[in-house]
C-alpha positions in Angstrom: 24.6 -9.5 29.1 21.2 -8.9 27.4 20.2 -5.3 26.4 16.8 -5.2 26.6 15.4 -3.3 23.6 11.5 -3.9 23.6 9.0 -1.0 22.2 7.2 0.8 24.7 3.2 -0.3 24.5 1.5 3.1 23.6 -1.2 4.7 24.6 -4.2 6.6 23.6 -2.7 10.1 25.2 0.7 9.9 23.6 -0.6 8.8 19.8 -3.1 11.8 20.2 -1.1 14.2 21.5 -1.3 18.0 20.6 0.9 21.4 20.3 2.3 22.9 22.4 4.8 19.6 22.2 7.9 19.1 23.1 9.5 17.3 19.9 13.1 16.6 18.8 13.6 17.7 15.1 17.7 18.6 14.9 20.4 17.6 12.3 22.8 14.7 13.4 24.5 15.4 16.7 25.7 13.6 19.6 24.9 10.1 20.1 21.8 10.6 17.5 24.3 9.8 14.3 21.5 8.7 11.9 18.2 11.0 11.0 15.3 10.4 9.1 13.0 12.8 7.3 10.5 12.2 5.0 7.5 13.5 3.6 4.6 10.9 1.8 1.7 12.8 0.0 -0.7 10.1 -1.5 -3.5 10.2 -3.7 -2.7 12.7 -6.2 -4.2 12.9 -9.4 -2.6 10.6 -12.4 -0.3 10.5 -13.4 1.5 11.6 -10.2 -0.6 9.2 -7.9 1.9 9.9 -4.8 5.5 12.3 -4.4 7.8 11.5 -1.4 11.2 12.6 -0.1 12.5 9.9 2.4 16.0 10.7 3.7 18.2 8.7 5.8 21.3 10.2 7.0 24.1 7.4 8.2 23.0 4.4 7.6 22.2 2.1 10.8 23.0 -1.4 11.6 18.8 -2.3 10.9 18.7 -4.5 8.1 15.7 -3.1 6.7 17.2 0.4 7.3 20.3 -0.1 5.7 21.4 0.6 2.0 24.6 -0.8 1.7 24.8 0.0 -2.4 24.4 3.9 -1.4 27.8 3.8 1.2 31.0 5.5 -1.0 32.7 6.2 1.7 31.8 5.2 5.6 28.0 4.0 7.2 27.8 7.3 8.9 28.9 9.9 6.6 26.2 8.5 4.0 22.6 9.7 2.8 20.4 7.9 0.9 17.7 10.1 -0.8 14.5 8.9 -3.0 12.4 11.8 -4.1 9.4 9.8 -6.7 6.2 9.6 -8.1 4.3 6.9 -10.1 5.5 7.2 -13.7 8.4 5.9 -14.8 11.6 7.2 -13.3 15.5 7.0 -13.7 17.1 9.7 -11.1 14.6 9.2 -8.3 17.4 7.8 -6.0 20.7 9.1 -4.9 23.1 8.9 -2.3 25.5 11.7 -1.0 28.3 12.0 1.0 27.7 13.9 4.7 31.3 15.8 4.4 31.8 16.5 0.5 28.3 17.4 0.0 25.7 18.3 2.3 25.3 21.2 4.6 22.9 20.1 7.8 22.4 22.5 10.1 19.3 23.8 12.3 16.6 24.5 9.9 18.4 24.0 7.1 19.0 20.6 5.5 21.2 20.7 1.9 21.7 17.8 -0.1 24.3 18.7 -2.7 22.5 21.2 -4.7 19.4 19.1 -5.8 17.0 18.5 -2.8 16.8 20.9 0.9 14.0 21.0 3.3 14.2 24.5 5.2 12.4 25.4 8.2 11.4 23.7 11.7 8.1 23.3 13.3 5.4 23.7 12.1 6.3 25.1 8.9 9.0 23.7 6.4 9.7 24.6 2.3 10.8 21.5 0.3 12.7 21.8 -2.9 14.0 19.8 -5.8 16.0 20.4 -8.7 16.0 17.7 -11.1 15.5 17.6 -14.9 13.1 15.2 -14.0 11.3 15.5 -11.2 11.2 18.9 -9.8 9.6 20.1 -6.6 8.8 23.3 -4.6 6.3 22.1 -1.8 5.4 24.1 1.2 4.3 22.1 3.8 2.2 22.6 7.2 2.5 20.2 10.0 -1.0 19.5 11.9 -1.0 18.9 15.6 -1.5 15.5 15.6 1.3 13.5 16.8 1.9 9.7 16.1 4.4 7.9 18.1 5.2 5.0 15.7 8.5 3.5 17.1 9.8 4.4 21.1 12.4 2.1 21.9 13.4 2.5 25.5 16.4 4.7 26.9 15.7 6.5 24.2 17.9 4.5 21.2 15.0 4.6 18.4 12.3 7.4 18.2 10.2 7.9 15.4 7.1 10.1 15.1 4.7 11.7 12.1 1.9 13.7 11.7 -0.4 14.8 8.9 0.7 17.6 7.1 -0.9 20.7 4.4 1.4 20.4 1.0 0.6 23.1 -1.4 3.0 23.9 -4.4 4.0 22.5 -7.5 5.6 19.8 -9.1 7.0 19.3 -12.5 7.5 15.9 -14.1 9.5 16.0 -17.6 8.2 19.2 -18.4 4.4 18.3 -17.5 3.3 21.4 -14.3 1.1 19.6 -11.7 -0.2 22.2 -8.6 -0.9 20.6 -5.6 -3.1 21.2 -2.5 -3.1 18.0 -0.5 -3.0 16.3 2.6 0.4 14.3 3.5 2.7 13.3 6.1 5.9 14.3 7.7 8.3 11.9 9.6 11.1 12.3 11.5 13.3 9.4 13.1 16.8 10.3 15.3 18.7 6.5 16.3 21.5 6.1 18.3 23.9 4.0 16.0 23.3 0.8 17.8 25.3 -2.7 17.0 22.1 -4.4 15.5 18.5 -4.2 15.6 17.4 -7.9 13.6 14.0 -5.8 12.1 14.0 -6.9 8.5 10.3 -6.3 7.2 8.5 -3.2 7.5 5.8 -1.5 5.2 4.3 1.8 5.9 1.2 2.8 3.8 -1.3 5.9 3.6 -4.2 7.0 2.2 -6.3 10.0 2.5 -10.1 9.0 3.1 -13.2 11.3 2.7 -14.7 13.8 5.6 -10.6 15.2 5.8 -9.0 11.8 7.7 -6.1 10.3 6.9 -5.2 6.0 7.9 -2.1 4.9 8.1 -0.7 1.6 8.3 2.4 0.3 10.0 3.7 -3.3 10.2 6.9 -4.4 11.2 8.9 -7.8 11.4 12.3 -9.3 13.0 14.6 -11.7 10.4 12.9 -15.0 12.7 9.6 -13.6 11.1 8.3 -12.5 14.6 6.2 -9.3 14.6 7.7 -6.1 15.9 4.6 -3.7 15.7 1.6 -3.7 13.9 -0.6 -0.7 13.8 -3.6 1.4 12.3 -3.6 5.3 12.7 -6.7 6.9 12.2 -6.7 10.5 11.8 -9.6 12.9 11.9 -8.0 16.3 10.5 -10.9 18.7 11.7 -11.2 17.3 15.0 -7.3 16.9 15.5 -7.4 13.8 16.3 -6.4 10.3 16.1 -7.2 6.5 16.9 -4.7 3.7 17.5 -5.4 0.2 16.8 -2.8 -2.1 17.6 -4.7 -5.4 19.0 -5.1 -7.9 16.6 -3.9 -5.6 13.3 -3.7 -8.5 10.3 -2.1 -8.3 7.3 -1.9 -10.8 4.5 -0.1 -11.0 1.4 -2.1 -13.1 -1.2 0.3 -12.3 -4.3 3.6 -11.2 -4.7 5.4 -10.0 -7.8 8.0 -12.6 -9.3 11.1 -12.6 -7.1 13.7 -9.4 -7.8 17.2 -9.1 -6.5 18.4 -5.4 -5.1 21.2 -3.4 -5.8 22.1 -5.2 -2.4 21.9 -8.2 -3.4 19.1 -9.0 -1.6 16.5 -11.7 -2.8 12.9 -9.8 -2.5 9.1 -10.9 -3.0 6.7 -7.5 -3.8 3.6 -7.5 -2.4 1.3 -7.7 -5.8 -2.4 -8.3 -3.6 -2.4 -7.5 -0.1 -5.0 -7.0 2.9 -5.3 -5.6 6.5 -7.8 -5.3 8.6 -9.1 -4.6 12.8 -11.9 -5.6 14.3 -13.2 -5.4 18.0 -16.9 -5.2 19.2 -17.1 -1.4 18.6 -14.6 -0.9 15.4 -14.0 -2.9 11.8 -11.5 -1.6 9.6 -10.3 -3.9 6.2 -8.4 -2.8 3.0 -7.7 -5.0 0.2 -5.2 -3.4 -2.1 -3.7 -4.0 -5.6 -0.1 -2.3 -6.5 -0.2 -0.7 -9.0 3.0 -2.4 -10.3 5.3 1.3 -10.0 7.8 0.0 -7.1 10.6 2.0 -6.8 13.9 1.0 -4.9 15.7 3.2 -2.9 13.9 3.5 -0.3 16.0 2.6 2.5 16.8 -1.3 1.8 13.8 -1.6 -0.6 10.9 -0.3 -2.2 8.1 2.5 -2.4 4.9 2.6 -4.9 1.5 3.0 -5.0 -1.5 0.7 -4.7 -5.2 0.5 -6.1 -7.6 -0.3 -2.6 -10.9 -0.8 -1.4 -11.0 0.2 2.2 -14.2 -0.4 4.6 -14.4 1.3 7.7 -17.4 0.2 9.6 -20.6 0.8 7.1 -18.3 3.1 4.9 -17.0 2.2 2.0 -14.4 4.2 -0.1 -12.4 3.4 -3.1 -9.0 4.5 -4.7 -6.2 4.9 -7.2 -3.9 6.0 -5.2 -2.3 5.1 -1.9 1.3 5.5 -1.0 3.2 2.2 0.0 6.6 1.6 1.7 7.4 -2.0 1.2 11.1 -3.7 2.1 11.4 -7.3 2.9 15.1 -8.7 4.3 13.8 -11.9 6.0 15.6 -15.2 4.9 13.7 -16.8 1.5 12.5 -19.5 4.2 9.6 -17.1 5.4 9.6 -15.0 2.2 8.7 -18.8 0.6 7.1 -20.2 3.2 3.5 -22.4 2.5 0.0 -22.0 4.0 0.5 -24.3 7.3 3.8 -22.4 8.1 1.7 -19.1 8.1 -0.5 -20.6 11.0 2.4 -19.9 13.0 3.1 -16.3 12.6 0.6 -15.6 15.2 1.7 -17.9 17.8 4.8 -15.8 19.0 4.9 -12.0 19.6 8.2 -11.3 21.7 10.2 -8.2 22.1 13.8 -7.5 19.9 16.6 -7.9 22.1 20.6 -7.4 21.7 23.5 -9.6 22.7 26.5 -7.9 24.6 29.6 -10.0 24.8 
């Protein structure tokens, strides 16, 4: 028997929708066994460039999701933390044990006694203890909702939205304040038997007149795509656009190969590119990595990239956008030559499961 598992095709209302909402935020419980958080600021000043906190509490069955080298004891009493920033870094990841050292209840989310996130929404209070990369963050959630992934009957649900972060962080010794625009996720899956998605990157940068884009591209291990999707986000007008027709991206140079803790041959993105267009809207980045790629993130890597972004007749540059980057697929599309990319756009099917 087939379990059909296709993403629902969103729509303007939902990917713009507004408090009052409705939205799950909770600590693991019932069938929702695995719970994402995370928290992305980009373009802060050098030589900070980003901060995150990405959380993953069990680890799922989602190649791309999964982080084998953090599991001690089972899948689902793990959590995999990476808390970063650009420079370089030795204690941004580290993984914890649900029952020996984290306390998870409503509002309150302890990670051994080095990061919690306390509060629910709108407001939360982030902290971090580390000796080297300390945080106190208070953070703001915006009413403007983004339904990234919505799997049906409810197995997969993922949504962010921009966020205030004002507070400070301290990197070996050196006091950074911040007052900058971020965003807040939040993911609850149902432990499912396997979900083939094995590439994904999520990227953000904060543009001029207060908006915010985000980027989100996802593949399956046969090289299919999944999702691929622009969010633009108007901050005074809470508001946002979704582009999802046509939404390219090309990687033109990748870092030599680099084996993670999992074992796991990868390719970095080094140059990179995305773009829309239609007969009303053009967006197109071209971004450079800024060569800081950090693995812990889930089964891969976070950093931050150089870009030029052009958004119809407006052109802005930066230092410093945030990138999530992790690529599982078989060497065979990692590898793969210029005619064999002709035929990444011929096939665009849904992820399914086999039941036996």
């Amino acid at each position: 028997m087939q379990l059909l598992m296709s993403t629902e095709r969103q729509t303007q209302p939902r990917n713009q929708a507004r408090f009052p909402l409705s939205l799950d935020y909770h600590a693991p419980k019932g069938r929702f066994r695995i719970i994402h958080q995370g928290l992305k600021i980009p373009n802060l000043p050098a030589p900070l460039h980003y901060f995150n906190f990405v959380s993953i509490i069990g680890q799922p069955r989602i190649p791309m999701l999964r982080n084998e080298y953090a599991i001690q004891t089972t899948a689902l009493d793990t959590v995999s933390i990476i808390s970063s920033s650009s420079p370089h870094m030795v204690g941004h990841f580290h993984s914890y044990s649900i029952e020996n050292d984290c306390k998870f209840e409503q509002g309150e989310f302890q990670f051994s006694d080095r990061e919690s996130l306390i509060g629910d929404l709108p407001d939360f209070y982030f902290v971090r203890n580390d000796p080297e990369l300390s945080a106190e963050i208070k953070i703001k959630t915006l009413p403007i909702v983004s339904h990234f992934t919505k799997i049906r009957f409810g197995l997969f649900d993922h949504w962010s939205m921009p966020c205030h972060c004002t507070g400070n962080i301290i990197y070996k010794g050196q006091h950074f304040t911040i007052d900058q625009l971020g965003c807040f996720d939040f993911a609850r899956i149902v432990n499912m038997p396997y979900l083939p998605w094995c590439f994904y990157s999520y990227q953000v940068i904060n543009l001029q007149k207060d908006r915010q884009i985000v980027f989100l591209h996802i593949r399956n291990h046969f090289n299919q795509i999944v999702q691929s999707k622009i969010y633009l986000r108007d901050i005074e007008q809470q508001s946002s656009q979704l582009f999802e027709d046509n939404v390219q991206f090309k990687i033109h140079r990748v870092y030599p190969k680099v084996t993670t803790p999992n074992h796991q041959d990868m390719y970095l993105a080094r140059e990179f590119e995305w773009s829309y267009q239609n007969e009303k809207s053009t967006i197109h980045l071209y971004g450079q990595s800024r060569g800081d790629f950090k693995f812990g993130l889930a089964a891969g890597y976070v950093g931050s990239f150089n870009y030029q972004i052009k958004i119809n007749e407006e052109i802005e540059e930066g230092s410093s956008g945030y990138c999530e980057y992790i690529d599982c697929r078989p060497l065979k599309w990692q590898e793969k030559n210029f005619k064999e990319k002709i035929l990444d756009g011929l096939a665009h099917p849904e992820p399914f499961l086999l039941k036996k």
